[in-house]
N, CA, C and O atoms as CSV, one atom per row, in Angstrom:
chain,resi,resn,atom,element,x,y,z
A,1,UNK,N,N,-29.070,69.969,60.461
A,1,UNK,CA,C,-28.156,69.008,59.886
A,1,UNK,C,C,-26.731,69.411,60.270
A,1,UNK,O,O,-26.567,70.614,60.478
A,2,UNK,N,N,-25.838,68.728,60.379
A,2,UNK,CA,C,-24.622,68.924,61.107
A,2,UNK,C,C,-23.996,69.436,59.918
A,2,UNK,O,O,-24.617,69.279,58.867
A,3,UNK,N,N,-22.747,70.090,59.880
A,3,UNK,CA,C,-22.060,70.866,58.638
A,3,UNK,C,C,-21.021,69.356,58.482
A,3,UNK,O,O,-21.022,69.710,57.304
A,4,UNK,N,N,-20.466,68.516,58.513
A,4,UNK,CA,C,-20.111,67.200,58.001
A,4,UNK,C,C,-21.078,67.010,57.259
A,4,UNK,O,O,-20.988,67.549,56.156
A,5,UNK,N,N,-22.303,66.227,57.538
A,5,UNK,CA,C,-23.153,65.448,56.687
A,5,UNK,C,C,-23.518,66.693,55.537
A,5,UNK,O,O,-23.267,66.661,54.332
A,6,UNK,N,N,-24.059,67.574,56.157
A,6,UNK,CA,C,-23.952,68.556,55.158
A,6,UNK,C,C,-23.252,69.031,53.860
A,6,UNK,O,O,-23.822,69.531,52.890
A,7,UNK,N,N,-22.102,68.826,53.978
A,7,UNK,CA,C,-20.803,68.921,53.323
A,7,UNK,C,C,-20.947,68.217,52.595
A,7,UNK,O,O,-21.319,68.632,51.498
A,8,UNK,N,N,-20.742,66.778,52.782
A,8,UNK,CA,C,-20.942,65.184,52.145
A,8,UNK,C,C,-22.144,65.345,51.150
A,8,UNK,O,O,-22.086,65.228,49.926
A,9,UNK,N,N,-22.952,65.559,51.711
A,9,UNK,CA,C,-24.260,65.838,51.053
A,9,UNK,C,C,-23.938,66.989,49.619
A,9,UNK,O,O,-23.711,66.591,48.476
A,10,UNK,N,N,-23.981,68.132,49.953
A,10,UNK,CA,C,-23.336,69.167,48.811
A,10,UNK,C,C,-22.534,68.908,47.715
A,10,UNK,O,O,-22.956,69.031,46.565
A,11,UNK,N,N,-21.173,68.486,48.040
A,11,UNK,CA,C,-20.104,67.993,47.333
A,11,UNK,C,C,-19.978,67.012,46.852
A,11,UNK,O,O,-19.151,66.748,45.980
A,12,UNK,N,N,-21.177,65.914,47.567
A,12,UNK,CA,C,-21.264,64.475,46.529
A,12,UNK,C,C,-19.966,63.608,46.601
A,12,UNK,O,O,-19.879,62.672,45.807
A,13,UNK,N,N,-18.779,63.875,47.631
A,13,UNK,CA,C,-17.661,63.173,47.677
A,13,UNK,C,C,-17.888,61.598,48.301
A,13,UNK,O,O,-17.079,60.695,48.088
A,14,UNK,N,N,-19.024,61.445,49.038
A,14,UNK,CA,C,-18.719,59.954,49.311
A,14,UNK,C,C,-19.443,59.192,48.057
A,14,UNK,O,O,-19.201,58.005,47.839
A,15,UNK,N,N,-20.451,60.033,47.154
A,15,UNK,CA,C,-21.038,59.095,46.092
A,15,UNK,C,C,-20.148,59.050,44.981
A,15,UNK,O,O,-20.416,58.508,43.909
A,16,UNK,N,N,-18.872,59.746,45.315
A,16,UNK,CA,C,-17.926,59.750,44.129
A,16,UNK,C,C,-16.838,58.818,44.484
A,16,UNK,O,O,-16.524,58.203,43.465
A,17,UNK,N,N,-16.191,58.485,45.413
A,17,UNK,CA,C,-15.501,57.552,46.074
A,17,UNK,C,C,-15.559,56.068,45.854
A,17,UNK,O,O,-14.660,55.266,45.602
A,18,UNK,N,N,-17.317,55.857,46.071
A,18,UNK,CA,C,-18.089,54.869,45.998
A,18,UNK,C,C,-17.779,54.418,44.758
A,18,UNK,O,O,-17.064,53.452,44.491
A,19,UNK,N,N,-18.588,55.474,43.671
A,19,UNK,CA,C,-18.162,55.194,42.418
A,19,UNK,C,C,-16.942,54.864,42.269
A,19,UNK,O,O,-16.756,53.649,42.197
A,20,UNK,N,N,-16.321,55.317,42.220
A,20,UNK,CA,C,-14.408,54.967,41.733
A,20,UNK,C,C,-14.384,54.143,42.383
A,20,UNK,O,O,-14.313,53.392,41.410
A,21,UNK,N,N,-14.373,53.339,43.360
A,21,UNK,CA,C,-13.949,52.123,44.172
A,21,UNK,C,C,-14.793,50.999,43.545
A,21,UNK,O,O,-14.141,50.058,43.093
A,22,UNK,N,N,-16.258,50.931,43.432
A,22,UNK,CA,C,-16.801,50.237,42.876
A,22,UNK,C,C,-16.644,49.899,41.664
A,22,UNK,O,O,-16.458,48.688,41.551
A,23,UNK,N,N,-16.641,50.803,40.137
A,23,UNK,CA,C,-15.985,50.838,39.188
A,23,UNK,C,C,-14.562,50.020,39.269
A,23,UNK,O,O,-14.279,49.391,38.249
A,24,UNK,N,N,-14.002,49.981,39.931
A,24,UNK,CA,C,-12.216,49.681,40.419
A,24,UNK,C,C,-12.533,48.034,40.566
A,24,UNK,O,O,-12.113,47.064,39.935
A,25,UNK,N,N,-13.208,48.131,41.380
A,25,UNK,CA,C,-13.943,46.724,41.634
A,25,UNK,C,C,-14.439,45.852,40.550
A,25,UNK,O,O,-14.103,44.683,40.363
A,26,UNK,N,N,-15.088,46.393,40.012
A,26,UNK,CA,C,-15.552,45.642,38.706
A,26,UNK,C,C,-15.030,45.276,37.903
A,26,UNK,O,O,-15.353,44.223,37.353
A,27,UNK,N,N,-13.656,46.269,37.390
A,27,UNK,CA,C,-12.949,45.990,36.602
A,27,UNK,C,C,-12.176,44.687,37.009
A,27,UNK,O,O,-12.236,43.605,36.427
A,28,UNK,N,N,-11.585,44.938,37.902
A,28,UNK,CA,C,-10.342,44.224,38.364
A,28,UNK,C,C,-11.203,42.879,38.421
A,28,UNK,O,O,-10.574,41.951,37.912
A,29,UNK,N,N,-12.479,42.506,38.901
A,29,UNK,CA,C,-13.563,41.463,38.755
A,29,UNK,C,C,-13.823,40.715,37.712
A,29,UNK,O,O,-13.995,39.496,37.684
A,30,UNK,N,N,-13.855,41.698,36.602
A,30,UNK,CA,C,-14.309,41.447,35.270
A,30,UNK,C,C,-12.825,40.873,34.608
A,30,UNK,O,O,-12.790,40.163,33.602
A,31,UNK,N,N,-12.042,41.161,35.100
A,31,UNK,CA,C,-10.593,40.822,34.181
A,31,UNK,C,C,-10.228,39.596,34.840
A,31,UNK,O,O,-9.909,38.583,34.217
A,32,UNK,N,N,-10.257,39.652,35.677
A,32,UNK,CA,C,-10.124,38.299,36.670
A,32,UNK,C,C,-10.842,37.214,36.239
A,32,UNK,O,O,-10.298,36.137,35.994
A,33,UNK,N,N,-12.019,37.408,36.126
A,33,UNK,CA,C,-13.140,36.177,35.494
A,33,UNK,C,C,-12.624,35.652,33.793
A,33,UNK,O,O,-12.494,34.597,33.172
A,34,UNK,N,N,-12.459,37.031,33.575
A,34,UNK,CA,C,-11.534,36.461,31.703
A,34,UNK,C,C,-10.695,35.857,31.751
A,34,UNK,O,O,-10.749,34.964,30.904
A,35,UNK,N,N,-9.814,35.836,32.356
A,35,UNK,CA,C,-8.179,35.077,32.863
A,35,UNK,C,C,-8.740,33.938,33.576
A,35,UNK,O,O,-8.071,32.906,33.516
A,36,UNK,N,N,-9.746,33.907,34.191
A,36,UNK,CA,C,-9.780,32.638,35.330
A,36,UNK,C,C,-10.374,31.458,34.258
A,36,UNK,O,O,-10.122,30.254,34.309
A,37,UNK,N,N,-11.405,32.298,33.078
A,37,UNK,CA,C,-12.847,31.016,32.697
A,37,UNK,C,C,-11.929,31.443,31.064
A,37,UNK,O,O,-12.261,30.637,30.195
A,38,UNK,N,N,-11.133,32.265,30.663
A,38,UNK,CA,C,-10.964,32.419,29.511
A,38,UNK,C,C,-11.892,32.986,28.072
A,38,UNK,O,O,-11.793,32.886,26.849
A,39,UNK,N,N,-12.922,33.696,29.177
A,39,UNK,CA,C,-13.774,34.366,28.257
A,39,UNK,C,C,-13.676,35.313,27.933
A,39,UNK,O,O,-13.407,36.210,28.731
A,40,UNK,N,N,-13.903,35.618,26.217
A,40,UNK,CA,C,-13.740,37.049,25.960
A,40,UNK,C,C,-15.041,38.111,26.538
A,40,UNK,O,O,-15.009,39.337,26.646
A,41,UNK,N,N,-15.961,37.332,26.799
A,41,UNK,CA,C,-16.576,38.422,27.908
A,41,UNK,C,C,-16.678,38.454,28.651
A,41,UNK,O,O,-17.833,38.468,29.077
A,42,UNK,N,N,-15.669,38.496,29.471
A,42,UNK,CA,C,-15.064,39.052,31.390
A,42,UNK,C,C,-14.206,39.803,30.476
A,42,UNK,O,O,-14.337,41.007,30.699
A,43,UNK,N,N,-13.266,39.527,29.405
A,43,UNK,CA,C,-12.589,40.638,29.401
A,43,UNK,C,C,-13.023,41.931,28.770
A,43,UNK,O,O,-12.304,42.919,28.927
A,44,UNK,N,N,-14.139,42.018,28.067
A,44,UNK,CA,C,-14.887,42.717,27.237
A,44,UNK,C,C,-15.515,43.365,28.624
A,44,UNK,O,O,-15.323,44.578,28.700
A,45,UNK,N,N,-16.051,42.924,29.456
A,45,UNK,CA,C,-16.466,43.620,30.881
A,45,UNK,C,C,-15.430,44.429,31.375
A,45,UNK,O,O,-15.453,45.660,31.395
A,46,UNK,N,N,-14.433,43.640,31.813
A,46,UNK,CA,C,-13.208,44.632,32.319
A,46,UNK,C,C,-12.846,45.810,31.330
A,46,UNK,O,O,-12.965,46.997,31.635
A,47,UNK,N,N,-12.357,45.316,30.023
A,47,UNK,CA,C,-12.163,46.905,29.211
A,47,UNK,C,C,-13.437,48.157,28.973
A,47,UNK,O,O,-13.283,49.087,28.182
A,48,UNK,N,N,-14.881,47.936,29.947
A,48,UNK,CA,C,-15.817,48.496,29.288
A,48,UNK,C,C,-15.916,49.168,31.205
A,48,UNK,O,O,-16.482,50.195,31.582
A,49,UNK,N,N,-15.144,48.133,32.070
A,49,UNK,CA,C,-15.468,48.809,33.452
A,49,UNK,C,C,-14.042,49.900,33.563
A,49,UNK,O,O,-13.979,50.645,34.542
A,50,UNK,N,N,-13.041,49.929,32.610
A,50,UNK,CA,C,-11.968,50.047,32.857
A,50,UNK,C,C,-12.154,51.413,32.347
A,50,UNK,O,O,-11.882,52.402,33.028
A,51,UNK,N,N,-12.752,51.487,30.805
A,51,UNK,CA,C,-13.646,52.643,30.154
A,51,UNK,C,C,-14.200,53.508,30.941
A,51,UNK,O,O,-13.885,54.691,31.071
A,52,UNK,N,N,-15.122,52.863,31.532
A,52,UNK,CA,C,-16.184,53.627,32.732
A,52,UNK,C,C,-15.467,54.381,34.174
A,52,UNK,O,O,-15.926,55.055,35.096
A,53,UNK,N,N,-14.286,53.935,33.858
A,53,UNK,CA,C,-13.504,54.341,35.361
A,53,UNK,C,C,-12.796,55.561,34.817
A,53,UNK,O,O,-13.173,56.726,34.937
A,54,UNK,N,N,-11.660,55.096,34.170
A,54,UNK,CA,C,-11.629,56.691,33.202
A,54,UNK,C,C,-12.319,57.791,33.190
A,54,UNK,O,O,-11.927,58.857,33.664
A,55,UNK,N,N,-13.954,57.496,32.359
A,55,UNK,CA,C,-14.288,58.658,32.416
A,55,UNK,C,C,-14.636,59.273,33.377
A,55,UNK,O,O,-14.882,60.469,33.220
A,56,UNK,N,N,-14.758,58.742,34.543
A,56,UNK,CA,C,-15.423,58.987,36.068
A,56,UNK,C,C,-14.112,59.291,36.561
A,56,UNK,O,O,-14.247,58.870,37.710
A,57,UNK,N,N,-13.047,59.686,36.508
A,57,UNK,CA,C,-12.178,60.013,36.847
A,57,UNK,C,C,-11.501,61.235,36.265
A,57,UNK,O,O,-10.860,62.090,36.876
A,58,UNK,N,N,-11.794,61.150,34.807
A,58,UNK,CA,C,-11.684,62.351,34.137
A,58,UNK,C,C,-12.773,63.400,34.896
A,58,UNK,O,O,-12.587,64.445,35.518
A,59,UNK,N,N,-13.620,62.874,34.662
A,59,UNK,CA,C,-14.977,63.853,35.179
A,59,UNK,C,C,-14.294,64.677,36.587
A,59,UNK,O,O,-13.893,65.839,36.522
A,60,UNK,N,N,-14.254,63.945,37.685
A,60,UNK,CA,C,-13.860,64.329,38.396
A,60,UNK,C,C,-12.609,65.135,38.553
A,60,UNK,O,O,-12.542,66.031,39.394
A,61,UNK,N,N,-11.759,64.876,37.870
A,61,UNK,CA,C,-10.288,65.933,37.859
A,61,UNK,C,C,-10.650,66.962,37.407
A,61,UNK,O,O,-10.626,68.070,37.944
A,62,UNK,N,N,-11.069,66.625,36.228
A,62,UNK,CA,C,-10.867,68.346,35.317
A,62,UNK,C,C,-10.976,69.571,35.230
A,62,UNK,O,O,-10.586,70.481,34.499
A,63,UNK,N,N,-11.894,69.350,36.576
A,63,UNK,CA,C,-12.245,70.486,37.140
A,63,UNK,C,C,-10.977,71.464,37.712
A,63,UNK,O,O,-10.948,72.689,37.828
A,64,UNK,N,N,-10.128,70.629,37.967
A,64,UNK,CA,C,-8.832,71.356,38.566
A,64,UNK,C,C,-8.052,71.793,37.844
A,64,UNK,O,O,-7.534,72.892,38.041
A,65,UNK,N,N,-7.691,70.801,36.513
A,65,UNK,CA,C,-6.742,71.080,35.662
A,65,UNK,C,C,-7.386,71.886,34.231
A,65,UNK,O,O,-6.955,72.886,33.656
A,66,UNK,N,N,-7.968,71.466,34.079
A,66,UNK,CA,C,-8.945,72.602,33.215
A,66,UNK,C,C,-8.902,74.140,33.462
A,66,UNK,O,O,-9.575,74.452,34.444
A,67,UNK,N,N,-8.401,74.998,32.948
A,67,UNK,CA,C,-8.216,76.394,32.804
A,67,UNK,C,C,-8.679,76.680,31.751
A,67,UNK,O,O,-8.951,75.894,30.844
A,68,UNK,N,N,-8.880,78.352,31.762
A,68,UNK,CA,C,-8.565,79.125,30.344
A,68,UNK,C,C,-7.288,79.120,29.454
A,68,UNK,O,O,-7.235,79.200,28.227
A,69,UNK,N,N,-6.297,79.009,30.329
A,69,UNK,CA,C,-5.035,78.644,29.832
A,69,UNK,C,C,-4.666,77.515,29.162
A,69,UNK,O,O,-3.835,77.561,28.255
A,70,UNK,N,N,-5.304,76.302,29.582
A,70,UNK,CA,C,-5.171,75.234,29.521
A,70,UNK,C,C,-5.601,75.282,28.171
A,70,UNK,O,O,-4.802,74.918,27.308
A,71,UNK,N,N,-6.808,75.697,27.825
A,71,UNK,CA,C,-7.623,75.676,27.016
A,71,UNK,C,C,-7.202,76.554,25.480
A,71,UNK,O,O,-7.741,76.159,24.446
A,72,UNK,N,N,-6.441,77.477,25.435
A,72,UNK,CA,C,-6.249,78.007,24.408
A,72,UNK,C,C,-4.761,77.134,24.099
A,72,UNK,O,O,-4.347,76.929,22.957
A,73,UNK,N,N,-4.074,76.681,25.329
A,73,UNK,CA,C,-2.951,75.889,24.860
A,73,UNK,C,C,-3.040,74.609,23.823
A,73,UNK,O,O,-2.331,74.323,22.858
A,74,UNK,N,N,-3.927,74.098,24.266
A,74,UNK,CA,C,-4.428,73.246,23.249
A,74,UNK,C,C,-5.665,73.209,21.937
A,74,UNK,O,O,-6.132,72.248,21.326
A,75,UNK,N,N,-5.903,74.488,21.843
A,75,UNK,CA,C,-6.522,74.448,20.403
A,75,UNK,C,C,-7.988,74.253,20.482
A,75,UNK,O,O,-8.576,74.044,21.543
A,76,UNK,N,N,-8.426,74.311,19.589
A,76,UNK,CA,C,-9.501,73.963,19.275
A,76,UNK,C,C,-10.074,72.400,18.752
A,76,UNK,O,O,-11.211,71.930,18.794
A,77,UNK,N,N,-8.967,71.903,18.318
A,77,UNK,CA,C,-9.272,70.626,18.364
A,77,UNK,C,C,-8.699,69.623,19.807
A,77,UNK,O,O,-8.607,68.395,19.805
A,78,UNK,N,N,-8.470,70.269,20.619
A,78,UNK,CA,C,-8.227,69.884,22.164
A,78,UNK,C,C,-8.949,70.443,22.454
A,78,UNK,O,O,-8.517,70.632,23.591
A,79,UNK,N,N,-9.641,70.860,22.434
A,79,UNK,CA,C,-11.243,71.765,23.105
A,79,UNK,C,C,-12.420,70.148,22.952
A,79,UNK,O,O,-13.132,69.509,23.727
A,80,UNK,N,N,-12.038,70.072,21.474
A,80,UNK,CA,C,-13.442,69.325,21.072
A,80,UNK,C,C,-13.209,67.747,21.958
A,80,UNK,O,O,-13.982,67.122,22.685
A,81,UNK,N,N,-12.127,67.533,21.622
A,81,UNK,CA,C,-11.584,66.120,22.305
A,81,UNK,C,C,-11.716,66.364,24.195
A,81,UNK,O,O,-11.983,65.463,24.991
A,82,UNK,N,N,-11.496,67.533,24.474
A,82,UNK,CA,C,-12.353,67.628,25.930
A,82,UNK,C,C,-13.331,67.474,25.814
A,82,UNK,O,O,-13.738,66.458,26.377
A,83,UNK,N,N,-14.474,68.379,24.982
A,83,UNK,CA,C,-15.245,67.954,25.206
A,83,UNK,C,C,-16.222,66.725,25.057
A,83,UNK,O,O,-17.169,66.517,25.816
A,84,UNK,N,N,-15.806,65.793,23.781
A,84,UNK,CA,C,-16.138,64.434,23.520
A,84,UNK,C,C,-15.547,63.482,23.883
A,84,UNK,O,O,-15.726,62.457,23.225
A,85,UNK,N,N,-14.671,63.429,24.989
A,85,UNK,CA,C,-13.798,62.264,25.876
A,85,UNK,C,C,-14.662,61.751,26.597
A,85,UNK,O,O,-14.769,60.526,26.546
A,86,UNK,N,N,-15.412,62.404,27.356
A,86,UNK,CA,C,-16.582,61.901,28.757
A,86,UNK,C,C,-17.424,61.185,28.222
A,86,UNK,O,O,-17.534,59.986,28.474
A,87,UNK,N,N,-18.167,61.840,27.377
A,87,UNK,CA,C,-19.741,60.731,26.768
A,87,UNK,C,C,-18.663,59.529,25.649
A,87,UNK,O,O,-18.860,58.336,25.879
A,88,UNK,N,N,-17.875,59.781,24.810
A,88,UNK,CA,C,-17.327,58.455,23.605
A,88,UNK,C,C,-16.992,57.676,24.920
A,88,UNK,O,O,-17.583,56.601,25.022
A,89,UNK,N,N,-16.254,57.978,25.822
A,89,UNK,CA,C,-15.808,56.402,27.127
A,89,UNK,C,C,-16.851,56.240,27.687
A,89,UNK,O,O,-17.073,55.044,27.872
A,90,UNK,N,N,-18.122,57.330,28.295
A,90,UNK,CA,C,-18.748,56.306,28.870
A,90,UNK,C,C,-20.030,55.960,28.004
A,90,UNK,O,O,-21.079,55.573,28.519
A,91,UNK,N,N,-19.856,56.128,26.680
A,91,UNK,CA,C,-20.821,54.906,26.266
A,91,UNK,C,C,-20.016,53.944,25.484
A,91,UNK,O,O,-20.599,52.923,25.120
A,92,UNK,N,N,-18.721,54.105,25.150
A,92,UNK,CA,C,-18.182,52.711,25.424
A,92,UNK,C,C,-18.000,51.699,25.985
A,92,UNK,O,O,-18.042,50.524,25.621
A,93,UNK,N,N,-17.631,52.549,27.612
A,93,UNK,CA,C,-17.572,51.836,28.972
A,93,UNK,C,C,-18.817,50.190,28.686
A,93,UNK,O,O,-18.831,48.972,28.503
A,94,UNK,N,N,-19.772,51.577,28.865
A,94,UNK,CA,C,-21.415,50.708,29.008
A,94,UNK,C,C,-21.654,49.823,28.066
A,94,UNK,O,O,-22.198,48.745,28.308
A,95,UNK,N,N,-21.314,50.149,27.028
A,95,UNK,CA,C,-21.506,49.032,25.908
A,95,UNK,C,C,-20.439,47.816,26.217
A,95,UNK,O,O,-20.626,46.625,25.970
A,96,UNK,N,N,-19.621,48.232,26.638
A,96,UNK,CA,C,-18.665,46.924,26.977
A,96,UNK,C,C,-18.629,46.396,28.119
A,96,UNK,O,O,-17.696,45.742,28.585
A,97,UNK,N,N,-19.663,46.657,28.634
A,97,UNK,CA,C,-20.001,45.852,29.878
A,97,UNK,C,C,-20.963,45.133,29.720
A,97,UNK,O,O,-21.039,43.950,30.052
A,98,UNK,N,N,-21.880,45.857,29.137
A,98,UNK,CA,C,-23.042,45.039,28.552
A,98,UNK,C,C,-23.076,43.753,27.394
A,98,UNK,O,O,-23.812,42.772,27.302
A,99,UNK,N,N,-22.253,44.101,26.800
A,99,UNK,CA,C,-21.463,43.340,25.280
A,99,UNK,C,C,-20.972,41.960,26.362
A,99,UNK,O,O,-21.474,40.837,26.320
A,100,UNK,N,N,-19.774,42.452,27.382
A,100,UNK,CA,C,-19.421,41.349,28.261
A,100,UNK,C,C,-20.467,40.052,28.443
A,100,UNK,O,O,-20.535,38.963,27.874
A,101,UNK,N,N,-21.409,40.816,29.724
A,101,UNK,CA,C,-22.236,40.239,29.996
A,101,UNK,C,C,-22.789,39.037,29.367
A,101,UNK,O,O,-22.758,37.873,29.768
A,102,UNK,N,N,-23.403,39.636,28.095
A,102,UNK,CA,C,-23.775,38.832,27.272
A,102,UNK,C,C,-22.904,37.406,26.920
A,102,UNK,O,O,-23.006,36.183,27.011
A,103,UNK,N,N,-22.019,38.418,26.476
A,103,UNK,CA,C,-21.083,37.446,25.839
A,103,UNK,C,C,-20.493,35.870,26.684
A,103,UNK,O,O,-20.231,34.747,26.253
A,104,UNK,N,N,-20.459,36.673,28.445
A,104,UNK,CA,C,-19.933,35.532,28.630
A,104,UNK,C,C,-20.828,34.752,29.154
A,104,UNK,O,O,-20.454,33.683,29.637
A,105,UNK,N,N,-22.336,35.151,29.174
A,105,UNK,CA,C,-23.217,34.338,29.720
A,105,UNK,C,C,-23.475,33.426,27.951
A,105,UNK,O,O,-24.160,32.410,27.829
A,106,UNK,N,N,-22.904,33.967,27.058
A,106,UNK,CA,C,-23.640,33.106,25.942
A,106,UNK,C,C,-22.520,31.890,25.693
A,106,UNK,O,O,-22.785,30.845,25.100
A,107,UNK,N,N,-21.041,32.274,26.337
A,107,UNK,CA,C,-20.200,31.618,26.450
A,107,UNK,C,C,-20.639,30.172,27.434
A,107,UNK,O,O,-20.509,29.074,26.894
A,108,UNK,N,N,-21.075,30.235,28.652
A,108,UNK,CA,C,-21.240,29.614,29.805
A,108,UNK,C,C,-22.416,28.406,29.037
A,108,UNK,O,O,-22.368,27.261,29.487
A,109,UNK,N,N,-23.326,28.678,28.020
A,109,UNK,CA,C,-24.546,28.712,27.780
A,109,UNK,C,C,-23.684,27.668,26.956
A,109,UNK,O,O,-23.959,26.514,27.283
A,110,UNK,N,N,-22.720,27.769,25.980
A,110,UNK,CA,C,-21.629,27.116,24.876
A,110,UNK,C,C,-20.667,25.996,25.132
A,110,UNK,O,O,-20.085,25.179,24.418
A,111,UNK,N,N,-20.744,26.417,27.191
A,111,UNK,CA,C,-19.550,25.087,27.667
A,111,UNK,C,C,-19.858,24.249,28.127
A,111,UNK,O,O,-19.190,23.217,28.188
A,112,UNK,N,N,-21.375,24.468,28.778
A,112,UNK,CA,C,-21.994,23.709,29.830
A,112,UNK,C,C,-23.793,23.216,29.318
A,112,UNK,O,O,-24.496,22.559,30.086
């Protein structure tokens, strides 16, 4: 295997890219459709893809900015809020995408 694909492969950077761009996508999709049809679920999609991007972005940084230092600077209740930021957004995210969905297909279901 060539040390490129290799690399890619290891580090998981193009399935993380993907993600964030796609996520990026959705949102900006999902908010667009609320503004365009006036449904509260495109926008309930967008704040739940917008959720989901966050934490996939957190995920990905923290690794850098995250220290020991970091870590006693902010306490113990900045410990806990690190550690319950990732899973509370992304099962918000998901629920508000899903919530969307619904919503604006029950909307569509209400106009037409």
């Amino acid at each position: 295997m060539s040390l490129l694909l290799e690399s890619i492969v290891t580090n998981g950077l193009i399935f993380d890219v993907f993600g964030v761009f796609g996520l990026g996508v959705l949102a900006l999709a999902a908010l667009r459709l609320g503004a365009k049809s006036k449904s509260w679920g495109g926008s309930m999609m967008g704040y739940g893809a917008v959720a989901l991007l966050a934490a996939r972005v957190y995920i990905l940084l923290a690794p850098h900015f995250v220290d020991m230092d970091f870590l006693h600077a902010i306490g113990p209740l900045g410990n806990a809020l690190l550690l319950g930021l990732p899973p509370i957004l992304l099962t918000f995210g998901l629920a508000g995408v899903v919530w969307g969905l619904w919503g604006h297909e029950k909307w569509l279901k209400e106009k037409y």
